[in-house]
C-alpha positions as CSV (number, residue, x, y, z in Angstrom):
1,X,-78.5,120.9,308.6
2,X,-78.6,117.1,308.0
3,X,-78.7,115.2,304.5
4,X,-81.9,114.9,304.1
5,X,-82.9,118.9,304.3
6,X,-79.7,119.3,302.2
7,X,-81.1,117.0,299.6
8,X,-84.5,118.8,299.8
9,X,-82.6,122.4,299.3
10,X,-80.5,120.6,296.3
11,X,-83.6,119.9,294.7
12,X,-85.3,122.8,294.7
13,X,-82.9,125.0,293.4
14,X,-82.6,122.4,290.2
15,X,-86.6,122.7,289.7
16,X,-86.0,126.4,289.6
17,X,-83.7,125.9,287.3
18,X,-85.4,123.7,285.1
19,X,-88.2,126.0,285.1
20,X,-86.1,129.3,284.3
21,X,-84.8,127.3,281.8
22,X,-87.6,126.4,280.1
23,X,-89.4,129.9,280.1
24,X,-85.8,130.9,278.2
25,X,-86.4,128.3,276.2
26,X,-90.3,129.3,275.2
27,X,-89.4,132.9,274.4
28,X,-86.4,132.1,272.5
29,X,-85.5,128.9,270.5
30,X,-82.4,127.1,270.6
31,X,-82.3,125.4,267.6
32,X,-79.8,125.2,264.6
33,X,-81.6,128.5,262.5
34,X,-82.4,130.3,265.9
35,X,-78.6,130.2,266.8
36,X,-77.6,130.8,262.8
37,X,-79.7,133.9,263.4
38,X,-78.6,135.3,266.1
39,X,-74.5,134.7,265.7
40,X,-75.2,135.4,261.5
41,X,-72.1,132.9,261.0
42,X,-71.2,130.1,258.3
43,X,-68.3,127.6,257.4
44,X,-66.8,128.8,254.3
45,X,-67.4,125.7,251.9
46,X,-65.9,125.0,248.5
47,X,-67.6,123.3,245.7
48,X,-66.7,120.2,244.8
49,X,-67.3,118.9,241.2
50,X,-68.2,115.6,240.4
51,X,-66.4,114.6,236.8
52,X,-66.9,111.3,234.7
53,X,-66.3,110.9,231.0
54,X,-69.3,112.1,229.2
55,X,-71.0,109.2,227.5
56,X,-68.1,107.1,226.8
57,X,-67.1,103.7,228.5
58,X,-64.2,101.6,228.1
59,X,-60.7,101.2,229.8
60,X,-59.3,103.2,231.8
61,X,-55.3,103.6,230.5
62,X,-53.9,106.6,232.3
63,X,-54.2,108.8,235.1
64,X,-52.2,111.9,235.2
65,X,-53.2,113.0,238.3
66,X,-53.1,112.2,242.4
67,X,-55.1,113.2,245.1
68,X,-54.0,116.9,246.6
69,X,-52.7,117.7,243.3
70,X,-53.6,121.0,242.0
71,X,-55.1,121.2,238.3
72,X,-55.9,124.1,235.7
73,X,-58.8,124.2,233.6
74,X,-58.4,122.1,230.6
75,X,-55.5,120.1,232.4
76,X,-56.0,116.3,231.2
77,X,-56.7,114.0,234.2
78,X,-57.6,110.8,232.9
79,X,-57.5,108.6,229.2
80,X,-59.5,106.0,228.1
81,X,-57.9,103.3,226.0
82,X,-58.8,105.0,221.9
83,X,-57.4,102.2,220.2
84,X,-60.8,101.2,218.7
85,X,-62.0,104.5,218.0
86,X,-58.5,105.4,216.1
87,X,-59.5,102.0,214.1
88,X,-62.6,103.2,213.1
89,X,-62.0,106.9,212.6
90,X,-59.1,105.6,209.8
91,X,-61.8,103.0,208.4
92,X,-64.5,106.1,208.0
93,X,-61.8,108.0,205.9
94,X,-60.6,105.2,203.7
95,X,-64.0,105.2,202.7
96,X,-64.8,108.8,202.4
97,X,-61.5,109.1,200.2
98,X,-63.2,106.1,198.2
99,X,-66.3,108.2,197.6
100,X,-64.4,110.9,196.5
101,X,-62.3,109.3,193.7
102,X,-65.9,107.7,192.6
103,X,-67.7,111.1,192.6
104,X,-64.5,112.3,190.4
105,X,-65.1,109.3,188.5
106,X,-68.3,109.9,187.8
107,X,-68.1,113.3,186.7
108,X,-65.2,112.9,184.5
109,X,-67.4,109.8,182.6
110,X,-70.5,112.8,182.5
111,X,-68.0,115.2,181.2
112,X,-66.7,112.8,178.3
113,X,-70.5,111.9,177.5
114,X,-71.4,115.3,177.3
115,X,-68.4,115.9,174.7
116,X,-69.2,112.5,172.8
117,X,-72.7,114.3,172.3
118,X,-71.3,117.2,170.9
119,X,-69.2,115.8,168.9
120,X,-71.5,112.7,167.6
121,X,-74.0,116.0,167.0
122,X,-71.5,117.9,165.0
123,X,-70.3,114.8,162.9
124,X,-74.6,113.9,162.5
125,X,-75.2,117.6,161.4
126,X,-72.2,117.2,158.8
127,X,-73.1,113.3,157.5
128,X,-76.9,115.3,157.1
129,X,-75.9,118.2,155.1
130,X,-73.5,116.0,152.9
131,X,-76.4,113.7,152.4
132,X,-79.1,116.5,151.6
133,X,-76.5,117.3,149.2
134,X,-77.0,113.5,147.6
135,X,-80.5,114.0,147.4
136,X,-80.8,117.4,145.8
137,X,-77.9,115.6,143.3
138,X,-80.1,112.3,142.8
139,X,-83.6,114.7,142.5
140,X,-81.3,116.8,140.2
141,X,-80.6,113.6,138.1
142,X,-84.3,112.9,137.9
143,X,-85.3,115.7,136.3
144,X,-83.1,115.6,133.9
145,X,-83.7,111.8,133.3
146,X,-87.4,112.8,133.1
147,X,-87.1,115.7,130.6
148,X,-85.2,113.4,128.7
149,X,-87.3,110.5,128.8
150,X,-90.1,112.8,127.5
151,X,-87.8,114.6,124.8
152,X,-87.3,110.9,123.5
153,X,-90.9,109.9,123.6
154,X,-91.7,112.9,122.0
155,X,-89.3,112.3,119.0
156,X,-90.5,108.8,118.7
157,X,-93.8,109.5,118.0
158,X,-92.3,111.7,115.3
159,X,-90.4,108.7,114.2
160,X,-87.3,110.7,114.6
161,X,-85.7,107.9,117.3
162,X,-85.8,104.4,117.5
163,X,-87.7,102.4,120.2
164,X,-84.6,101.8,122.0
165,X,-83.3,104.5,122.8
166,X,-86.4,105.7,124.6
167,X,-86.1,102.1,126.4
168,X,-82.6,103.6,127.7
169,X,-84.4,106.7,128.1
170,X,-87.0,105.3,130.8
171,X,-84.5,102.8,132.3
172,X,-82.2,105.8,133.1
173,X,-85.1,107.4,134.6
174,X,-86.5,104.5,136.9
175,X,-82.7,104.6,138.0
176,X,-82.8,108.2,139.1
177,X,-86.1,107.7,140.9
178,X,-85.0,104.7,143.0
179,X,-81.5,106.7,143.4
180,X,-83.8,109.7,145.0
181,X,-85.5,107.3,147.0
182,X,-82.8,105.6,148.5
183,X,-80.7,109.1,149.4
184,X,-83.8,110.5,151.1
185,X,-83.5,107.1,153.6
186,X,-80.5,107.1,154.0
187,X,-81.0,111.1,155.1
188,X,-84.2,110.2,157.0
189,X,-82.0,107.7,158.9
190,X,-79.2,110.3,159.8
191,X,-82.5,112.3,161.3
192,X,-83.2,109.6,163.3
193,X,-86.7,110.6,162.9
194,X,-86.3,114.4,163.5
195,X,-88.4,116.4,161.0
196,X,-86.0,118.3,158.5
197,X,-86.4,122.0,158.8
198,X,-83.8,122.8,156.1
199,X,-81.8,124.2,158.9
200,X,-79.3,121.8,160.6
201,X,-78.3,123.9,163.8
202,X,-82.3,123.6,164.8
203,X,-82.3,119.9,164.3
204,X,-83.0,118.2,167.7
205,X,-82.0,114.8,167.4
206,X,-83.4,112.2,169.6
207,X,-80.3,110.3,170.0
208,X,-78.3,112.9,170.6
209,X,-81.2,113.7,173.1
210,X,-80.7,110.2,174.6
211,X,-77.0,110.5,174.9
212,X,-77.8,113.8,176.6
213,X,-80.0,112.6,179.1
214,X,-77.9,109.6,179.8
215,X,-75.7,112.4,180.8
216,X,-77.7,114.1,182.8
217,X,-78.4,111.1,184.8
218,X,-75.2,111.0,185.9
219,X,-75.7,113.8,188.5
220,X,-78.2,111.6,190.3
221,X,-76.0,109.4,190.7
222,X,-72.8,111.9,191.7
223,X,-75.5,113.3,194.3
224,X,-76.7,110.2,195.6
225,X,-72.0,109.4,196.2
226,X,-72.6,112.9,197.4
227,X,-75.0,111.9,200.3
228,X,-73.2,108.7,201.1
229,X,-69.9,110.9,201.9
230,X,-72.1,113.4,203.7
231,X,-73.8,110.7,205.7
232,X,-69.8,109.3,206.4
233,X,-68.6,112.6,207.8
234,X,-71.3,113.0,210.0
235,X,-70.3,109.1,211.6
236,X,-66.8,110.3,211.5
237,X,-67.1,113.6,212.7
238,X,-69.1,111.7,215.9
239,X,-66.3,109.3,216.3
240,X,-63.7,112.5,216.7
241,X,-65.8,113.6,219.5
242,X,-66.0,110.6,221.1
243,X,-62.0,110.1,220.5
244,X,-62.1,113.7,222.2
245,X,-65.0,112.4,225.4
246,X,-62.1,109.8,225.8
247,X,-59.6,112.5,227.5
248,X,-61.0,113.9,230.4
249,X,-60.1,116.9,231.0
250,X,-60.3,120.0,234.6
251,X,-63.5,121.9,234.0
252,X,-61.7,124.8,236.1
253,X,-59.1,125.3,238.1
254,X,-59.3,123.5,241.2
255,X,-57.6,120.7,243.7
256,X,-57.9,117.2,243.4
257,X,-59.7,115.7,246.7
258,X,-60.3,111.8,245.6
259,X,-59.5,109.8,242.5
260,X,-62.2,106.9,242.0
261,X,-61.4,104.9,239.1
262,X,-57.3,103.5,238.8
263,X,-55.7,102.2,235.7
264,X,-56.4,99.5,234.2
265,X,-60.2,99.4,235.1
266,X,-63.0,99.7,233.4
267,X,-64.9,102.8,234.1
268,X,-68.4,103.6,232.6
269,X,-70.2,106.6,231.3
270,X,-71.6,109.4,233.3
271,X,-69.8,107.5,236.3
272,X,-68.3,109.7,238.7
273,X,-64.2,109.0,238.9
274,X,-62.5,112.0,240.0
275,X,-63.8,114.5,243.0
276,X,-62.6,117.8,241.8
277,X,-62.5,120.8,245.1
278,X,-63.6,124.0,243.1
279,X,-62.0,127.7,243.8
280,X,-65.3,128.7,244.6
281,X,-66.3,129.0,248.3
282,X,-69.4,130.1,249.8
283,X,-70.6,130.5,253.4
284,X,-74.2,130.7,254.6
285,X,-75.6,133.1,256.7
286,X,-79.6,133.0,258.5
287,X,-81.2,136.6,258.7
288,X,-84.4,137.8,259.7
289,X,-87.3,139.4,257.3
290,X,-86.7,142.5,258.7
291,X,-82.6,142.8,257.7
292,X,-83.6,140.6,254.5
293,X,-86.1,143.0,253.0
294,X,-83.2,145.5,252.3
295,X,-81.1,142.4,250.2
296,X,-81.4,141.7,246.7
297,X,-79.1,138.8,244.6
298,X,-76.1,140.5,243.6
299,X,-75.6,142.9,246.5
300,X,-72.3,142.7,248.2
301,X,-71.2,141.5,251.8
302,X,-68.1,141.6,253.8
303,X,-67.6,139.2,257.0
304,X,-64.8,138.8,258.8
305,X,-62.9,135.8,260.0
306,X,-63.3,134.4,263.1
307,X,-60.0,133.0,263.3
308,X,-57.6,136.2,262.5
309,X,-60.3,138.8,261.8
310,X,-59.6,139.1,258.3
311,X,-62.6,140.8,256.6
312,X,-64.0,138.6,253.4
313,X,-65.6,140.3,250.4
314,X,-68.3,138.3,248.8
315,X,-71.8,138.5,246.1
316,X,-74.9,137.3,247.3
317,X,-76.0,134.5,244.9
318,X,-78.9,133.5,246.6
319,X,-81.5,134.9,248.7
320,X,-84.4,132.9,249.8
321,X,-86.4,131.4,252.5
322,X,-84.8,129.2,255.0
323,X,-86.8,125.5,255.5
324,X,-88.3,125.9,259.3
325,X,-86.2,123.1,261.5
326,X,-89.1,122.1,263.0
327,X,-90.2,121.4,259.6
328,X,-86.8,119.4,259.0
329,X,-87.5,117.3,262.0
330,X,-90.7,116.8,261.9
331,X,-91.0,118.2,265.5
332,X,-91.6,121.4,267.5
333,X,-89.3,123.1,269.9
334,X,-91.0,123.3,273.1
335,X,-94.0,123.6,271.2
336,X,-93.0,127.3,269.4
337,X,-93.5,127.4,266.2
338,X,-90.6,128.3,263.5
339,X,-89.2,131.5,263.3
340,X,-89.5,133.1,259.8
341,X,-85.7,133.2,258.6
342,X,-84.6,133.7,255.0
343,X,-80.9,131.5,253.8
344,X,-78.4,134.0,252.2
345,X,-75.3,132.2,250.5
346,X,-72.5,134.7,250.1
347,X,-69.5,133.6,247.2
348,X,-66.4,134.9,247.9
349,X,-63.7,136.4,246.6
350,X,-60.5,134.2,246.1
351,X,-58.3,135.8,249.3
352,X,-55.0,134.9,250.7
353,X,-55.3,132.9,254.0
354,X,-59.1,132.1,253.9
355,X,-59.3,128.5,253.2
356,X,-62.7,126.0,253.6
357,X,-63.0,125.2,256.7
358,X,-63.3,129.3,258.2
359,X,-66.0,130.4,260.1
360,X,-66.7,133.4,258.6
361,X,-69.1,136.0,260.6
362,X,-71.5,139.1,259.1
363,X,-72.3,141.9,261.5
364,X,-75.6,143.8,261.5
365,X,-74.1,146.9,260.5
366,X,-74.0,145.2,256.8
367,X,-77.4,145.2,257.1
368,X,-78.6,148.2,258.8
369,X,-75.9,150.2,256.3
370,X,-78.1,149.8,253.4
């Protein structure tokens, strides 16, 4: 047989083989969900958390931690410099404690001008009853004057007097009439123009009213102190978080994969410094609609290990239509269209000697069992 017929046989057989191939390839795809499908096999992945200081900026003064270094949740990581948040936490509070001794202040001056009313009331109702007392005393006198006067005018016109003693008569009564008159204003001015029941305890005086009021005021004012301290505690009570935002602290447990920021920088908020591996791990497996209708979130799966066989329990936490790869690319396999395959992502249980990394594999017998 010479070369040439040995090149013609060489290329035949190759032609045959491209076109087995490709009839394989029409009735059964080849791509990365078709093969997912068929082996029903995922890399066991672990979360990874992404953690920045929550809304707080500044420098970045200690880091506690090193990459590969495993943390508990609450564990602190990193510290922002606080020295200007301590200042102003300690400045909120010297004022606050200001407010304070002004609102005690202010309620010990109401208190004293609410006794001073009582007391200025209880010495006006005793200055009024002493000077009712001088005006029943002068109108007393005046009746007497005047039934004197008129006993000596009487007894004049009988001749029985002289003309001066009823002149001492009617001076002694003009007396007792200015007398009454100037008692009753000097009580009219203790009233302080109240009208005079007879009965002093119902007597409302208007300036002991006044001073009253005046007293009552001051609870406007105690309120308004009230507000300011309120309106303090709120700023300072923000500052304290923020002093807290400043230490960051392990959301959960997990391992330390890449520290960001170093000391000494200045790291912003919601900035990403530390790479934090999670203890949750997930694999994901590619099923058809027929093993898929008998699954439900929640439903439990064990796969096995590729490396070491060792079985893996783990919750279905999501159950849902896979994207077609064609889709993905923007292309078409040998011009099939996509099979319909449906994503399950199984969470494991935390096991001894299953690390990220595993393939881990689910039979069909975890689906056909159900």
């Amino acid at each position: 047989m010479n070369t040439r017929q040995k090149a013609l046989r060489t290329g035949v057989v190759f032609i045959a083989l491209l076109i087995v191939g490709g009839l394989l390839l029409m009735y059964k795809g080849h791509d990365a969900i078709a093969l997912g499908m068929e082996k029903k096999e995922g890399i066991l992945t672990a979360e990874q958390v992404k953690m920045a200081f929550d809304g707080v900026s500044g420098r970045l003064q200690q880091v506690t931690v090193q990459e590969g270094d495993t943390v508990k949740a609450g564990d602190v990581v990193m510290q922002i410099d606080s020295t200007d948040t301590d200042l102003a936490i300690e400045q909120l509070k010297a004022q606050i404690a200001q407010l304070d001794a002004q609102i005690r202040s202010t309620g010990g001056k109401q208190a004293l001008s609410y006794m001073q009313a009582d007391n200025d009331e209880t010495q006006s109702f005793r200055q009024i009853d002493q000077q009712r007392a001088a005006v029943a005393a002068a109108q007393a006198t005046l009746k007497n004057s005047r039934i004197d006067y008129n006993r000596k005018s009487a007894l004049l016109d009988a001749g029985a007097i002289a003309k001066s003693q009823l002149d001492d008569a009617e001076m002694a009564l003009n007396v007792a009439e200015a007398n009454v008159e100037q008692q009753q204003q000097l009580l009219d001015k203790l009233l302080t123009g109240a009208k005079d029941t007879g009965d002093t305890d119902s007597l409302s005086l208007p300036t002991i009213e006044q001073q009253r009021q005046t007293a009552g005021n001051m609870s406007n004012d105690i309120d308004a102190l009230v507000q300011q301290k309120q309106a303090l505690a709120v700023q300072l009570q923000q500052l304290q978080v923020k002093k807290e935002r400043l230490t960051l602290r392990a959301p959960e447990d997990g391992k330390i994969l890449k520290v960001l920021s170093k000391e000494g920088e200045m790291v912003t908020a919601d900035t990403p410094v530390i790479l934090l591996q999670s203890n949750r791990s997930y694999y994901d497996i590619y099923i058809s609609e027929q093993q898929a209708r008998g699954l439900a979130e929640g439903d439990t799966i064990t796969g096995t290990t590729v490396a070491g066989g060792r079985q893996v329990t783990g919750t279905i936490k999501l159950l849902t239509q896979a994207p077609g790869f064609a889709d993905l690319k923007q292309s078409r396999e040998k011009g099939q269209a996509d099979l319909t395959a449906f994503q399950v992502r199984i969470y494991i249980d935390p096991q001894d000697g299953v690390v990220p990394g595993m393939t881990i594999g689910v039979s069909d017998r975890e689906f056909t069992k159900r």
